[in-house]
C-alpha positions, 0 to 999 in steps of 0.5 A, a space after each residue: 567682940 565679933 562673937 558676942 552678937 552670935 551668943 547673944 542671938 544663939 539665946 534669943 534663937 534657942 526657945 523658938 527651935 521646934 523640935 520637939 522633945 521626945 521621952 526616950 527608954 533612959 528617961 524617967 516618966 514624964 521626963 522629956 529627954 532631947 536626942 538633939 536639938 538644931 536650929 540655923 540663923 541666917 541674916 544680914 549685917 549693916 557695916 560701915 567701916 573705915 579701913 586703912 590701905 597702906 599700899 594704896 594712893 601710889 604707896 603712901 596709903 588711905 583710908 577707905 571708906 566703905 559700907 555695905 552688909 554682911 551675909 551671916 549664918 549661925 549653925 547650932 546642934 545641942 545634944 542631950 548629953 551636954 555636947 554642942 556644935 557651934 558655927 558661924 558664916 560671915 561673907 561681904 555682900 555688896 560692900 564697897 568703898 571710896 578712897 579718902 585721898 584718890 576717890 579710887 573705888 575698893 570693893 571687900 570679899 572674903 570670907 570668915 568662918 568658925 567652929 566649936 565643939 563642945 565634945 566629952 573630952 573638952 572644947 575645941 575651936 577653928 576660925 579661918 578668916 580672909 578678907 579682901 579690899 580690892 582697889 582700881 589698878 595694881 598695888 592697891 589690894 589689901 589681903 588679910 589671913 587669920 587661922 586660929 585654932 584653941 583645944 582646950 581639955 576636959 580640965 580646962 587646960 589648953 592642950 594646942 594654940 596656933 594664932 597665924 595672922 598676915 597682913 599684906 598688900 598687892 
């Protein structure tokens, strides 16, 4: 779900790119040939979200409450020969929260960010995500790792897959 919004974005964002076509030596007469075309998105994101922090309240958990945006750039370079390049950039950016049970505060950090490549011999996609919940005193920071990586080939048989998911608290 996470990459819908982008994609949708990514096709309201592409008509607007202002680069221009340019008619190179390959291209027939009137015909505009793009070398490459590029365009970057940067915006925020509104969250409200309720997580749970197993380790917080003394070890016996709560749910945290907590709001504040996301900091987002997309990154897109589209070739002429069909190759593209797709990035995107989340970070938390003043996202804070309540605890149900205690009322301690919680504060989110991390980052996430990803990759594809549409090359001549197929895709190949790489995301990092860490994500942080932060709580008061000791034992209550919930930490969260995902690496994910897909190559997919020309045929479209996937050729390498690693999936890494921790979940752990502090």
């Amino acid at each position: 779900m996470r990459h819908l919004l982008p994609l949708f974005l990514f096709g309201l964002a592409v008509p607007a790119c202002d680069t221009p076509p340019t008619t190179g030596p390959a291209g027939e007469a009137g015909q505009p040939q793009f070398r490459a075309v590029a365009f970057r998105q940067n915006f925020r994101i509104p969250l409200n979200l309720s997580a749970l922090v197993p380790c917080a309240n003394g070890g016996a958990g709560e749910v945290v409450d907590l709001s504040g945006s996301f900091h987002v750039l997309l990154h897109v370079t589209l070739h002429d020969d069909g190759r593209f390049v797709f990035k995107e950039h989340f970070q938390p950016q003043g996202i804070s929260g309540t605890g149900e049970v205690t009322g301690d505060k919680y504060q989110a950090t991390g980052v996430t960010q990803d990759i594809t490549v549409q090359g001549r011999v197929g895709v190949i996609t790489t995301a990092v995500n860490n994500f942080r919940i932060i709580g008061q005193g000791p034992g209550n920071n919930l930490l969260v790792h995902v690496t994910f990586h897909v190559t997919v080939n020309a045929n479209g048989t996937a050729t390498a897959a690693v999936n890494n998911v921790s979940v752990g608290c502090k």
